[in-house]
N, CA, C and O of each residue as an XYZ file, in Angstrom:
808
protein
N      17.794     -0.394    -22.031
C      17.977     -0.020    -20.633
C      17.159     -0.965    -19.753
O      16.046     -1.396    -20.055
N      17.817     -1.234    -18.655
C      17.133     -2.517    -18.039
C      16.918     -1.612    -16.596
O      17.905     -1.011    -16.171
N      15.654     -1.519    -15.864
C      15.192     -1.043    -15.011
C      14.703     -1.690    -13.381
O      13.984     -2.659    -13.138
N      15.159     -1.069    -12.758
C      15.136     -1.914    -11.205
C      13.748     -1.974    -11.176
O      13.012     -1.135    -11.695
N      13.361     -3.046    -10.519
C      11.734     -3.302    -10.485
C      11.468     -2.223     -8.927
O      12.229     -2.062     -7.973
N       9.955     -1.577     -9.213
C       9.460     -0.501     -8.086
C       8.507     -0.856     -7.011
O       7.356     -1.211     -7.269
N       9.110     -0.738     -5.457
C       8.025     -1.018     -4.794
C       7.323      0.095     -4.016
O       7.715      0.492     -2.919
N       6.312      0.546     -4.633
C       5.610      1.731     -3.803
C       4.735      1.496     -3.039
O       3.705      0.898     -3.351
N       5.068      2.034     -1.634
C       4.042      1.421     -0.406
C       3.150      2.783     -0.343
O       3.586      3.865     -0.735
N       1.966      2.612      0.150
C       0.560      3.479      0.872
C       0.090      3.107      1.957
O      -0.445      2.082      2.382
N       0.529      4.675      2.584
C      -0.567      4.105      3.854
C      -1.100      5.540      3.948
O      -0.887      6.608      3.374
N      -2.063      4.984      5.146
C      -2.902      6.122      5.420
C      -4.188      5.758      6.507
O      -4.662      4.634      6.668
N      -4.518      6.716      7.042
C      -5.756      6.127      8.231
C      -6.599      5.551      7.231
O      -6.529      5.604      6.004
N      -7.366      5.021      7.954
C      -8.598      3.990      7.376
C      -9.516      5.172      7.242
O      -9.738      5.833      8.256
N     -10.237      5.611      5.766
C     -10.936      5.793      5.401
C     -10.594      7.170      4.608
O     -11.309      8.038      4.108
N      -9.381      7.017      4.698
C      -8.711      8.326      3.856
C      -8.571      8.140      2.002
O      -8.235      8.999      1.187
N      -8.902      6.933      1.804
C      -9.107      6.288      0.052
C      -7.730      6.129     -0.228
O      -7.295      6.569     -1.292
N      -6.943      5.531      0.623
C      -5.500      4.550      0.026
C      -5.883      3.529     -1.401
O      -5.403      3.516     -2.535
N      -6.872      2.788     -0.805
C      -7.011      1.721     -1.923
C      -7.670      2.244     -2.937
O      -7.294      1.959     -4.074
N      -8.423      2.832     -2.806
C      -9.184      3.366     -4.021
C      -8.010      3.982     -5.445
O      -8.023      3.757     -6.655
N      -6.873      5.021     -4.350
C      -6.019      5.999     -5.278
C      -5.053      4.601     -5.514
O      -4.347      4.695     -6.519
N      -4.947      3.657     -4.950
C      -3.934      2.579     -5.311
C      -4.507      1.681     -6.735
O      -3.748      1.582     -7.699
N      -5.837      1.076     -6.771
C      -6.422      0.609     -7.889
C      -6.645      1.493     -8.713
O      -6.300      1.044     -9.806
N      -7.193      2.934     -8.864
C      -6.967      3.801    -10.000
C      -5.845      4.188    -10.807
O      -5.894      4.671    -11.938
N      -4.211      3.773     -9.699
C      -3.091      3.905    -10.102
C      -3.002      2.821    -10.738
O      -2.137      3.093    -11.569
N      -3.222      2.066    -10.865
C      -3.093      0.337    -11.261
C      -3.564      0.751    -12.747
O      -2.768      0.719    -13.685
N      -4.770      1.102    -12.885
C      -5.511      0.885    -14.032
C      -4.772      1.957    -15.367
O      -4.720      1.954    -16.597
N      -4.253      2.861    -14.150
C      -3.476      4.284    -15.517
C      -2.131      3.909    -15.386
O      -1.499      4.458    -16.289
N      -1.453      3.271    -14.722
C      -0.037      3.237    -14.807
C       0.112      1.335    -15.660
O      -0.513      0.318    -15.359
N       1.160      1.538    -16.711
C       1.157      0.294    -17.344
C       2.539     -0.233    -16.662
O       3.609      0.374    -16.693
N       2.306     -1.427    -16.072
C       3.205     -2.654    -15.706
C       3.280     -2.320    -14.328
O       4.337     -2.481    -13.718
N       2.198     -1.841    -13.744
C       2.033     -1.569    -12.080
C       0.815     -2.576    -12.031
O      -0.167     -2.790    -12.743
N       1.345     -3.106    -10.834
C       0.558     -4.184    -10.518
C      -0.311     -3.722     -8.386
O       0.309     -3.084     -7.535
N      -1.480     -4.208     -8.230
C      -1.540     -3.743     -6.723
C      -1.319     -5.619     -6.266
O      -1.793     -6.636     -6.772
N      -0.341     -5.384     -5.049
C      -0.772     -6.554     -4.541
C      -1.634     -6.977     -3.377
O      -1.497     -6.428     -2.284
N      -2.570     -7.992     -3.587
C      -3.402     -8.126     -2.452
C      -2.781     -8.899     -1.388
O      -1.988     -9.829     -1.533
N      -3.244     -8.397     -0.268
C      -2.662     -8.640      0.990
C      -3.653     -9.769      1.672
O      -4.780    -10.001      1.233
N      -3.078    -10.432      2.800
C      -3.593    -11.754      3.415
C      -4.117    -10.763      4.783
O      -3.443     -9.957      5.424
N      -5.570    -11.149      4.958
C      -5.993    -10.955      6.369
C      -6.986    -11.741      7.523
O      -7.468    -12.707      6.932
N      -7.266    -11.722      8.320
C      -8.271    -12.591      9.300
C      -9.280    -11.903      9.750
O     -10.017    -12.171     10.699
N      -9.301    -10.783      8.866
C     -10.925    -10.394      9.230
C     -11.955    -10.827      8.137
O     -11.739    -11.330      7.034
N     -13.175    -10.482      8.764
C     -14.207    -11.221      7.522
C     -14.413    -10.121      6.615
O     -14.203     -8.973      7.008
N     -15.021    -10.488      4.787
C     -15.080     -9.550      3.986
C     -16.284     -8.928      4.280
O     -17.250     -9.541      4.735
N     -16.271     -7.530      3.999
C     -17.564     -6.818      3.595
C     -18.385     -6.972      2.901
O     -18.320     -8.034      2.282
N     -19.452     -6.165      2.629
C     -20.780     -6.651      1.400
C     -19.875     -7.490      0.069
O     -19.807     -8.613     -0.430
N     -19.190     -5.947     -0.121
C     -18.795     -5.629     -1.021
C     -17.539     -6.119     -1.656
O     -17.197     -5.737     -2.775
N     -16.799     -7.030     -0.886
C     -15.127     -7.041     -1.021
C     -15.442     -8.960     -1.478
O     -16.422     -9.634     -1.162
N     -14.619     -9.250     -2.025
C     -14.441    -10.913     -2.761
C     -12.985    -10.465     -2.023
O     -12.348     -9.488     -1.628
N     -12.944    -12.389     -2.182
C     -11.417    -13.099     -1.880
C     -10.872    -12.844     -2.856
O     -11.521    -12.541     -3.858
N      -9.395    -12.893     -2.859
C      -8.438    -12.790     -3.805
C      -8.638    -11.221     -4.783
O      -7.862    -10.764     -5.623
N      -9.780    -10.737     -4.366
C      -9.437     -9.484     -5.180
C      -9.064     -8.037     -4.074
O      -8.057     -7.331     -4.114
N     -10.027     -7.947     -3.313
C      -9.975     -7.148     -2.029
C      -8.940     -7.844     -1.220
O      -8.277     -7.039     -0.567
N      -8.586     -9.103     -1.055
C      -7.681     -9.366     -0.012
C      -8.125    -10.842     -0.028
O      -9.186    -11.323     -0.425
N      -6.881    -11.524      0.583
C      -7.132    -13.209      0.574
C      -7.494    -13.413      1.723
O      -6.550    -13.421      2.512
N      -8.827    -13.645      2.323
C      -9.493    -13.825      3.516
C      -9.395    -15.488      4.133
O     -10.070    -16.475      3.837
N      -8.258    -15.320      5.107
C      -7.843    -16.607      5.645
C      -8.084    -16.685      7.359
O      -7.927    -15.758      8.154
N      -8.584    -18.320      7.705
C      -8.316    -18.047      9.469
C      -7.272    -17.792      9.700
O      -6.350    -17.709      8.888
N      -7.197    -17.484     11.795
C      -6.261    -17.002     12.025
C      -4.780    -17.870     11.973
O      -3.631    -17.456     11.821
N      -5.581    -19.943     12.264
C      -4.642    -20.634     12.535
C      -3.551    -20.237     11.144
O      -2.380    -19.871     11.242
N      -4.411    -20.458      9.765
C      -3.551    -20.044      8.497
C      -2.666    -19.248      8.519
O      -1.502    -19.434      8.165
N      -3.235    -18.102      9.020
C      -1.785    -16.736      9.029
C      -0.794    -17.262      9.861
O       0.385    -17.190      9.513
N      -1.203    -17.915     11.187
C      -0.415    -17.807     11.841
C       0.803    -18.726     11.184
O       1.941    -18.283     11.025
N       0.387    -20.090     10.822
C       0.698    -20.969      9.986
C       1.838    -20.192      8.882
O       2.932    -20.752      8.812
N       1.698    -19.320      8.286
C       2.142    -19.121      7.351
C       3.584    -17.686      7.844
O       4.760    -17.414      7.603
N       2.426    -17.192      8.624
C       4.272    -16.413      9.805
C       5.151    -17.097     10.445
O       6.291    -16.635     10.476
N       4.814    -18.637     11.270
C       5.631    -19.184     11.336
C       6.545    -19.656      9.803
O       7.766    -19.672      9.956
N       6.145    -19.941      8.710
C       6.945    -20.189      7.779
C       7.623    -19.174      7.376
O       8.615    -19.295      6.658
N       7.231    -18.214      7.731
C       8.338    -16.846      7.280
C       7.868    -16.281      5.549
O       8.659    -15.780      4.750
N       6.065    -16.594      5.251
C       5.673    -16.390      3.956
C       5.733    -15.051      4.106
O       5.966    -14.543      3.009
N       5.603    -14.053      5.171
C       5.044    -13.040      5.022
C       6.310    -11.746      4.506
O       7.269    -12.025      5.226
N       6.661    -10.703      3.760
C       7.070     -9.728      3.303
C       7.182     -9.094      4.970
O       8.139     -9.137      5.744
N       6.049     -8.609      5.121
C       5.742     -8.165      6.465
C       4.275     -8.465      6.605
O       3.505     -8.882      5.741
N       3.944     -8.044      8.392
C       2.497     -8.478      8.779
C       2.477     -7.713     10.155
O       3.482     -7.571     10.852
N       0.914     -7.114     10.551
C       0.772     -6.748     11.605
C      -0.247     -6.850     12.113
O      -1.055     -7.389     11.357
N      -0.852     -6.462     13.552
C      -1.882     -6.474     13.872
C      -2.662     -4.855     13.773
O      -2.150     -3.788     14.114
N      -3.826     -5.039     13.288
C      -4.376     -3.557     12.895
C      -5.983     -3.672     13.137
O      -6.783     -4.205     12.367
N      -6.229     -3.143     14.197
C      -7.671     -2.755     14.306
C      -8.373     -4.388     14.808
O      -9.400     -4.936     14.406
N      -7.526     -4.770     15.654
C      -7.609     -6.264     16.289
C      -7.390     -7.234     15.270
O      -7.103     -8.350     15.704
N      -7.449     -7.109     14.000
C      -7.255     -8.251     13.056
C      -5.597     -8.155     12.337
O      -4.890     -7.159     12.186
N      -5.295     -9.785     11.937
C      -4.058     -9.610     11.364
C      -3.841     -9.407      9.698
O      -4.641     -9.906      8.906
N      -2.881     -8.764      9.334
C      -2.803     -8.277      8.069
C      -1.628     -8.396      7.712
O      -0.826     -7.879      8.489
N      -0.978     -9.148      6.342
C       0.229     -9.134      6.059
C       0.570     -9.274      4.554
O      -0.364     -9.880      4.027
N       1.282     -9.040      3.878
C       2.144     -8.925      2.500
C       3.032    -10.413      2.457
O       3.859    -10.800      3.282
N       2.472    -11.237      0.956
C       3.161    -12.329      0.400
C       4.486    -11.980      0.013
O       4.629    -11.076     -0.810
N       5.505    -12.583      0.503
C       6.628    -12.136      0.286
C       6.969    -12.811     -1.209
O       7.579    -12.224     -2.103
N       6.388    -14.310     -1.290
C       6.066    -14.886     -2.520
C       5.775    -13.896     -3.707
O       6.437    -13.507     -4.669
N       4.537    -13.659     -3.248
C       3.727    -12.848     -4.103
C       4.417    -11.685     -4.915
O       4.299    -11.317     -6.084
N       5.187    -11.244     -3.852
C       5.828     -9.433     -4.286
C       7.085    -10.161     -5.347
O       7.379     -9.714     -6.456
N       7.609    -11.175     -4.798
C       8.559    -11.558     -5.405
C       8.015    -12.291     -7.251
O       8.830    -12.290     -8.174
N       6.864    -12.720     -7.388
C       6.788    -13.296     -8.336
C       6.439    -12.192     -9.360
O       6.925    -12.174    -10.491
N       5.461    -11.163     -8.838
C       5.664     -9.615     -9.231
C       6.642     -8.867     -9.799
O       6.455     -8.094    -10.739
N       7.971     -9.124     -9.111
C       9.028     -8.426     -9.524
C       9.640     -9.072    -10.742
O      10.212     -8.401    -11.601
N       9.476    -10.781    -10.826
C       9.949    -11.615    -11.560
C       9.697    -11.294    -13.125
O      10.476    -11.283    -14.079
N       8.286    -11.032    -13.023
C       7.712    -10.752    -14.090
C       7.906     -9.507    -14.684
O       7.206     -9.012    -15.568
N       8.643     -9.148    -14.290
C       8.935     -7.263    -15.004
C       7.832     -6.414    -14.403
O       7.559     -5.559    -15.245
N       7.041     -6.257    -13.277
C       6.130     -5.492    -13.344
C       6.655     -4.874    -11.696
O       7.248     -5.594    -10.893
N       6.177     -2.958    -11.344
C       6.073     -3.005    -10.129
C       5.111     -3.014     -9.208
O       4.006     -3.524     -9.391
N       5.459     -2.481     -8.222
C       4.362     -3.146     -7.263
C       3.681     -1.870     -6.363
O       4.329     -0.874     -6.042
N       2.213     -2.096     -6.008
C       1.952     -0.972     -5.263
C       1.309     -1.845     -4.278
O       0.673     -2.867     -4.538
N       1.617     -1.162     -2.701
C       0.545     -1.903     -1.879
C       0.210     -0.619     -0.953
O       0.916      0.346     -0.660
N      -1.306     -0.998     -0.546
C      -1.642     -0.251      0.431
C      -1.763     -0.628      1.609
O      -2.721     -1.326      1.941
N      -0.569     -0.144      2.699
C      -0.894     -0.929      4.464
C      -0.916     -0.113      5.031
O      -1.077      1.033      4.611
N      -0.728     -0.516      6.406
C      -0.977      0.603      7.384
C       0.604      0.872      7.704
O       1.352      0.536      6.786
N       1.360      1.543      9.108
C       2.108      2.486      9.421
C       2.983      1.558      9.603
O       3.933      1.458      8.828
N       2.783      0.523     10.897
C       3.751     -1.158     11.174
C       4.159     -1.537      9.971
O       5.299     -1.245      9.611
N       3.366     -2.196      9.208
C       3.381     -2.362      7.892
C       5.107     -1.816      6.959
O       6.232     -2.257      6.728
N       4.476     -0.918      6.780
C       5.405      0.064      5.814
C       6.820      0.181      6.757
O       7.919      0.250      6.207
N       6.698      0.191      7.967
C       8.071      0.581      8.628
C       8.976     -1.142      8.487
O      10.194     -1.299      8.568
N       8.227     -1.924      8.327
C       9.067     -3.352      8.352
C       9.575     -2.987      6.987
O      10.776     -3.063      6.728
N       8.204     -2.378      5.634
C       9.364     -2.620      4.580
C      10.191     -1.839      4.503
O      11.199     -2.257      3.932
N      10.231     -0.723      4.876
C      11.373      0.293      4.572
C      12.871     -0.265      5.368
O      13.962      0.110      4.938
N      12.779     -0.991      6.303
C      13.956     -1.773      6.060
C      14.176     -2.991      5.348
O      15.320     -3.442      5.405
N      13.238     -3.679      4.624
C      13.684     -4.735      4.175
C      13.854     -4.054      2.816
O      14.809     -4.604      2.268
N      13.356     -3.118      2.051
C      13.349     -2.547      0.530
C      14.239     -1.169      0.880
O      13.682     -0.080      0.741
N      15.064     -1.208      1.152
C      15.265      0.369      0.971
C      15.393      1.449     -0.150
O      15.530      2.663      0.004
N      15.324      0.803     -1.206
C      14.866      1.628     -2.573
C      13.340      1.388     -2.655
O      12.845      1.085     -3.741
N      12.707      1.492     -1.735
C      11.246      1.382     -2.177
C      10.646      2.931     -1.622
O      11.218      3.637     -0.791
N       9.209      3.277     -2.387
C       9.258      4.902     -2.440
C       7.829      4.833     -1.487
O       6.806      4.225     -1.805
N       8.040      5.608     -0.254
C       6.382      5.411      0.455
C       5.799      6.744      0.651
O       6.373      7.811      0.868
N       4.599      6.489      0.538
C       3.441      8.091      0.011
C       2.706      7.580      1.221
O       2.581      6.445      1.681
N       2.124      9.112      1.709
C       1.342      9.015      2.914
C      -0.041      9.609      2.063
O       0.111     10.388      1.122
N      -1.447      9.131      2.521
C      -2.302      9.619      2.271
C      -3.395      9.990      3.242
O      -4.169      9.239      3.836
N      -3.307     11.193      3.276
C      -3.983     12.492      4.117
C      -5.386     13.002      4.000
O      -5.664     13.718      3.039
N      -6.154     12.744      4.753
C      -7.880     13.432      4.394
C      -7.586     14.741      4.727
O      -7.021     15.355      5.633
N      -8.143     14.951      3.721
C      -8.324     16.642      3.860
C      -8.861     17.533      5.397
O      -8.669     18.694      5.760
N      -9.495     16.535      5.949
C      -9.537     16.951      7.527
C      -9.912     15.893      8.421
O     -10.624     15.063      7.856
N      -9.673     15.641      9.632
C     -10.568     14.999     10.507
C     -11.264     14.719     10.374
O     -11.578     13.530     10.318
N     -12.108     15.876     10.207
C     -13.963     15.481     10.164
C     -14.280     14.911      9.090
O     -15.065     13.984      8.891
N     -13.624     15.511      8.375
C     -14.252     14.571      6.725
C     -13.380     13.286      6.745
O     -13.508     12.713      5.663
N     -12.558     12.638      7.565
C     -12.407     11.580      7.704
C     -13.575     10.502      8.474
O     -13.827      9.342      8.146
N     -14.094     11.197      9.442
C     -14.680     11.000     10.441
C     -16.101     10.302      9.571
O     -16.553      9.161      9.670
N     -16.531     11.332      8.802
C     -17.847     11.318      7.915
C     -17.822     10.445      6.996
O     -18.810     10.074      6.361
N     -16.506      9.988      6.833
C     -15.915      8.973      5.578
C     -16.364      7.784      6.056
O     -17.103      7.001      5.459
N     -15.649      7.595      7.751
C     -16.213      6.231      7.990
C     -17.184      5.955      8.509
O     -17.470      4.823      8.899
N     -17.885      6.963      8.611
C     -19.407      6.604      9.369
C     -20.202      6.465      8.062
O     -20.836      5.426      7.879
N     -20.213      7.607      6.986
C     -21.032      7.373      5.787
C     -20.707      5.933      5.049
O     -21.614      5.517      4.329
N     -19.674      5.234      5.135
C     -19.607      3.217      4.716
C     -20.510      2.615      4.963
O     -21.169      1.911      4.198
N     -20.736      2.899      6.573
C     -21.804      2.140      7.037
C     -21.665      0.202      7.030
O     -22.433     -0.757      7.099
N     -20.300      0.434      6.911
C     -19.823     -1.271      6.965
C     -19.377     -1.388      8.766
O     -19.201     -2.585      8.992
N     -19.163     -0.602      9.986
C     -18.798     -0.724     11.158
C     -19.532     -0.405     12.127
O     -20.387      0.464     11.953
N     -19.412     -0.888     13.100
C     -20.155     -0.548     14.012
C     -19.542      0.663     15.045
O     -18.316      0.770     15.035
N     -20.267      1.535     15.890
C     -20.142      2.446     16.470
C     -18.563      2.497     16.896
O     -17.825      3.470     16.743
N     -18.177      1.118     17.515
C     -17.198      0.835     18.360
C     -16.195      0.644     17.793
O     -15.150      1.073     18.283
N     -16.190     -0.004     16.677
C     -15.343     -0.009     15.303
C     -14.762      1.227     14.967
O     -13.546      1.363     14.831
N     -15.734      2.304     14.803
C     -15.494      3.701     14.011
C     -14.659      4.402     15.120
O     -13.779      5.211     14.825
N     -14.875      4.163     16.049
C     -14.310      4.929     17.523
C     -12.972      4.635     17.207
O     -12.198      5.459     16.721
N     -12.607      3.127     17.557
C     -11.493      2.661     17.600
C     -10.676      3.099     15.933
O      -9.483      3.318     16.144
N     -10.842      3.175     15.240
C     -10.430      3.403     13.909
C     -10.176      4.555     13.767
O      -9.151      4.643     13.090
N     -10.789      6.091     14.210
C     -10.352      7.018     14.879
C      -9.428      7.230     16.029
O      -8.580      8.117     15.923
N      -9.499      6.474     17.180
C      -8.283      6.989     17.794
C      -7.010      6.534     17.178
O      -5.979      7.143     17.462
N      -6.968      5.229     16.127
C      -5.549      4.834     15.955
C      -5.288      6.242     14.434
O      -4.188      6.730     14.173
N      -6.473      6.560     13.763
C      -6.369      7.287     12.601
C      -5.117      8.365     12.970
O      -4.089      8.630     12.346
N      -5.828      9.039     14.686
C      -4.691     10.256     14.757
C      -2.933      9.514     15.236
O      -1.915     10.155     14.977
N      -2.896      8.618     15.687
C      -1.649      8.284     15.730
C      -1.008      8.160     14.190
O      -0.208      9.028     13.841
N      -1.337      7.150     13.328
C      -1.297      6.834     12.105
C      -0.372      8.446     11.106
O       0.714      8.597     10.547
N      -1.738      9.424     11.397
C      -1.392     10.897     10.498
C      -0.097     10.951     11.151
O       0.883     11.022     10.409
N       0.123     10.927     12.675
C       1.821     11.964     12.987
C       2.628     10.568     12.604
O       2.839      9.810     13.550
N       2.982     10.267     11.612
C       3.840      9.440     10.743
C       4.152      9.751      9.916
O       5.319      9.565      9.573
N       3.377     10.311      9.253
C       3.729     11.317      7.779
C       5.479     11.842      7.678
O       6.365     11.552      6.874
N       5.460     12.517      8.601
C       6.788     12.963      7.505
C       8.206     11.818      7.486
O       9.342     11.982      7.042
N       7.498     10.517      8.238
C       8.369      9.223      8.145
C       8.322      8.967      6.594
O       9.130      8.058      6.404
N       7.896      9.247      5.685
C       7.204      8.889      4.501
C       8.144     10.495      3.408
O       8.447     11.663      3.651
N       8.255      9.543      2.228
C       8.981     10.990      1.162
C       8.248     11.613      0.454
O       8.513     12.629     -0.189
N       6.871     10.811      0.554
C       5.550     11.950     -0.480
C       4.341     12.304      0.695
O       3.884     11.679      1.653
N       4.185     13.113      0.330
C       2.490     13.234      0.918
C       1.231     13.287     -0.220
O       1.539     13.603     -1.369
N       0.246     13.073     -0.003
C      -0.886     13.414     -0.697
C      -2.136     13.242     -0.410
O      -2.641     12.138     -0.205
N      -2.804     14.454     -0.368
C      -3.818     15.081      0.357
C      -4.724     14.695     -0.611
O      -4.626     15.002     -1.799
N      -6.260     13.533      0.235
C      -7.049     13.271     -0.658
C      -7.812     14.190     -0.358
O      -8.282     14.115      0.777
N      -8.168     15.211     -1.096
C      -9.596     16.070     -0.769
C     -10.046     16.108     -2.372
O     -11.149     16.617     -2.569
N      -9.374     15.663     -3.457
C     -10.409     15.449     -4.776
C      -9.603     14.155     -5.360
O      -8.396     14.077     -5.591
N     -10.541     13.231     -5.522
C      -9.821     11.719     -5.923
C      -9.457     12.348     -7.238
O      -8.561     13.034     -6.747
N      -9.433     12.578     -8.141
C      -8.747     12.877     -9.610
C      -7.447     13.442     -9.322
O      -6.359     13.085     -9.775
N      -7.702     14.346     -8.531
C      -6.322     15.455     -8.463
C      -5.012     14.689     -7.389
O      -3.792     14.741     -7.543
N      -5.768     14.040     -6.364
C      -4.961     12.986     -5.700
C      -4.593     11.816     -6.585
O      -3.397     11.542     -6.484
N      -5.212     11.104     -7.357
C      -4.419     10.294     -8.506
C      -3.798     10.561     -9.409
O      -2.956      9.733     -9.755
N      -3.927     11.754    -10.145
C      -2.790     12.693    -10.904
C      -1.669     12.724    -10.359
O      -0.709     12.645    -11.125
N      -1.402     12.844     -8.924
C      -0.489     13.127     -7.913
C       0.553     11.423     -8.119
O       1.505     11.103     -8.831
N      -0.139     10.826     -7.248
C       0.295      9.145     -7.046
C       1.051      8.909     -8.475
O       2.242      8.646     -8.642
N      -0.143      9.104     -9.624
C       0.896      8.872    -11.012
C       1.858      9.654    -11.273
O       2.695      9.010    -11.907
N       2.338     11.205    -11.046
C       3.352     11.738    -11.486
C       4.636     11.335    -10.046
O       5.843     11.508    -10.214
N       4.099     10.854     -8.856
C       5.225     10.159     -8.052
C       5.879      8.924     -8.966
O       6.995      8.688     -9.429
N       4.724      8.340     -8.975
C       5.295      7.010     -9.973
C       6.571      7.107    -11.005
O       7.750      6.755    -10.976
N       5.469      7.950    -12.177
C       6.321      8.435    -13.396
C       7.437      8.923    -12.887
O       8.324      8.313    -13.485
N       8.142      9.980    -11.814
C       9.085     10.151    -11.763
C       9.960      9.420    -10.999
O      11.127      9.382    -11.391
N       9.683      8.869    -10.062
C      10.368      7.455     -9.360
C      11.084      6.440    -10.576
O      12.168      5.876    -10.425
N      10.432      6.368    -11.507
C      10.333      5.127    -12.556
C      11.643      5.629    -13.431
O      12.457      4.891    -13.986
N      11.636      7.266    -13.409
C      12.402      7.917    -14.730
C      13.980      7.917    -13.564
O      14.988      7.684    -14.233
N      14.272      8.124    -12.097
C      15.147      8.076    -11.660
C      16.559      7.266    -12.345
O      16.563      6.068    -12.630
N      17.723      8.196    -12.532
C      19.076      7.256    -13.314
C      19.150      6.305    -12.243
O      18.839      5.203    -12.695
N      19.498      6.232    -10.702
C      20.125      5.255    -10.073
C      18.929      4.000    -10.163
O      19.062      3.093     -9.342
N      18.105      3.942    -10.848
C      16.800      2.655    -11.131
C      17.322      2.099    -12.497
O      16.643      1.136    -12.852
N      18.077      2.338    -13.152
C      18.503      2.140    -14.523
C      19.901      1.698    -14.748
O      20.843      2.410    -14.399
N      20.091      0.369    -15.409
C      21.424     -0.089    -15.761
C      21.961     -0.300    -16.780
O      22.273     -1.481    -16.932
N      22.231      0.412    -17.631
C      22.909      0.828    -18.897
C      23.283     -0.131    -20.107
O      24.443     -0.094    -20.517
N      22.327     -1.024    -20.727
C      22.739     -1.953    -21.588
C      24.425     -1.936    -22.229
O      25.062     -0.946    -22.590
N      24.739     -2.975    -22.223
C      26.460     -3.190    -22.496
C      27.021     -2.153    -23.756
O      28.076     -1.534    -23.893
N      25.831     -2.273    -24.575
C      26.631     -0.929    -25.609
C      26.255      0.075    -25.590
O      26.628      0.684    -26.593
N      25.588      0.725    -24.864
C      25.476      1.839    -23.839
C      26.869      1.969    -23.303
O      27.338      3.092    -23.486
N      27.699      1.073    -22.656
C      28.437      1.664    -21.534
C      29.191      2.652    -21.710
O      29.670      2.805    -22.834
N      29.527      3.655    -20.588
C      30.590      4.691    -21.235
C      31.987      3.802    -21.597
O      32.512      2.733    -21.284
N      32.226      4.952    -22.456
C      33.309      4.422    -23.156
C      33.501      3.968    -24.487
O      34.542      3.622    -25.046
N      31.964      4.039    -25.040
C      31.918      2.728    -26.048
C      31.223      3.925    -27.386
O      30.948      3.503    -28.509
């Protein structure tokens, strides 16, 4: 049985643990790949190039939207952010699928360019404990966290644009979740094309 390659998008306000439940999905799901995304902001303590994200100037991105590299790309939280269209594609080449985590712009470009692709919204269990999420980082500044909050509540009323939800209020039980979307996305008949002596009839 030969299987359509999977593109599962994530989004979610900033600080709700998209990436986190996206690399834990990576590590338990076999032939899921995350892809890292191109941006023009600078890295954190904590974040490397090419693993957290390929940290490029702006002339580069721009450089590279005029070539039409990008899957999709947007502006988010004043900086630009976008998906290798290369990239997703060399992904698919290889038999493996794909998970990415973006924001709301993001995901609405791919859902028309993929329309078999499956997108999960990810939900903090409240405001406030969103709120506490990004102040306890301690990677932003006051003005940062402000701004990252007012776009957070636009971001949430998007949700039911999206065919899954999942509420992070315990990372285990929220990645249990992400993997049984997967697993059953993956097991779908219309993803599956029936090797020749398979076919009915035969």
């Amino acid at each position: 049985m030969k299987a359509e390659r999977l593109l599962i998008v994530v989004s979610a306000p900033s600080g709700a643990g998209k990436t986190t439940l996206c690399e834990e999905a990576v590590r338990r799901v076999p032939g899921l790949v995350h892809s890292v995304s191109y941006t023009t902001r600078s890295p954190r303590p904590d974040e490397s190039d090419g693993r957290d994200y390929h940290f490029v100037g702006e002339a580069t991105f721009r450089q590279m939207v005029a070539e039409g590299a990008f899957a999709e790309w947007a502006t988010v939280h004043g900086h630009l952010y976008g998906t290798s269209r290369r990239d997703l594609e060399a992904h698919f080449a290889a038999g493996n699928d794909v998970i990415l985590d973006i924001d709301t712009q993001g995901a609405a470009i791919l859902r028309e360019a993929y329309r078999d692709g499956v997108f999960v919204f990810i939900l903090p269990p409240s405001f406030a404990q969103l709120e506490a999420r990004l102040r306890g980082r301690r990677t932003d500044r006051s003005e940062e966290i402000a701004r990252r909050l007012e776009r957070a509540r636009a971001e949430m009323a998007a949700y039911p644009l999206y065919e899954y939800v999942v509420v992070n209020d315990d990372v285990e039980r929220a990645v249990g979740m992400l993997y049984a979307i997967i697993t059953a996305e993956r097991s779908k008949s219309r993803r599956f094309t029936p090797a020749p002596e398979m076919a009915p009839g035969r």
